[in-house]
N, C-alpha and C positions, 0 to 999 in steps of 0.2 A: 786690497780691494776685493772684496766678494766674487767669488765667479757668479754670469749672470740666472744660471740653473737655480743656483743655491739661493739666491735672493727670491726670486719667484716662490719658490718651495717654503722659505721665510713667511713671506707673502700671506701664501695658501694657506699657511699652518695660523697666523694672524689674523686673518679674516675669520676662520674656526672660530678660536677665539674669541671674537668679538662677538658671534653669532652666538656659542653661548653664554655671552656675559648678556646679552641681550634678551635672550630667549626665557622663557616660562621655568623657573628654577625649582616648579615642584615635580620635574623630572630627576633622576638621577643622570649622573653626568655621562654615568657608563651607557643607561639606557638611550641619552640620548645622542651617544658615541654610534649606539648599534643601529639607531634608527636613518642615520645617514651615510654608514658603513663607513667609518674612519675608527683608525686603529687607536684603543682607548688608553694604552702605555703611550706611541705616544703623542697623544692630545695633553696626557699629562706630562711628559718630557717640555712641551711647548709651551705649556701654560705656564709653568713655573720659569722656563726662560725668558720669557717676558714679564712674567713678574719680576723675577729678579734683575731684569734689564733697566726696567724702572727704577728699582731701588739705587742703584748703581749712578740713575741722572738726578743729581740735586743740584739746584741752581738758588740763586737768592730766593724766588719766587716761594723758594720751598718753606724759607723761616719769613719769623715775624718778627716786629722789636717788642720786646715787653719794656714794661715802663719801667725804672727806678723806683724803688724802695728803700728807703730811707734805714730799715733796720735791718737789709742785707746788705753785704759787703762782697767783693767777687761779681763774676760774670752769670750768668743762664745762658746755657745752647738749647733752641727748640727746633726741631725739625720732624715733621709726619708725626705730630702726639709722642714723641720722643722726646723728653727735658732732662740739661745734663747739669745739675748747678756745680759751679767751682768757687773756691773758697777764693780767701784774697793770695793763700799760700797752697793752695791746689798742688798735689802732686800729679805731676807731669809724665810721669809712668803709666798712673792708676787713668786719666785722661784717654793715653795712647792705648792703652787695653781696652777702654772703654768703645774706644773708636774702631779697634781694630774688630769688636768683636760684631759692633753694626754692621761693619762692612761686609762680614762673613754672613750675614742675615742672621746670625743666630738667634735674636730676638725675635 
């Protein structure tokens, strides 16, 4: 469990965040780092941690069903504009790297 310092600071650095996902985007991010005097490393330490916090929660909500198609065979994985088609004899390896490599955000 979190100490409750650390969550707060979470917190504050999220609210950030949000303000500039909010705010007027024809500033730059630094400038508008310096115009509220928050430290512009890391605002971007924190942005990307919740970016990637996000990435990390997928829930059904996140895929859709696509219909059947008569002239594929094998499954489709869709999730976030991400499509992974597998054959009817899909290797299982080639899958697990695939996977592993989303996980890593490396896309």
């Amino acid at each position: 469990m979190p100490k409750p310092f650390l969550e707060e600071k979470r917190q504050e650095w999220k609210r950030y965040v949000e303000q500039w996902e909010a705010a007027d985007q024809k500033i730059s991010m630094a400038r508008w780092c310096k115009e509220r005097n928050i430290n512009y490393n890391a605002f971007l330490y924190w942005k990307e941690r919740f970016r990637s916090g996000d990435m990390r929660k997928v829930d059904r909500s996140s895929f859709r069903e696509l219909t059947h198609s008569a002239t594929t065979t094998g499954i489709t994985l869709e999730c976030n504009q991400i499509r992974i088609q597998l054959a009817e004899n899909f290797d299982a390896a080639t899958l697990r790297r695939c996977l592993q490599i989303l996980k890593e955000g490396v896309c």
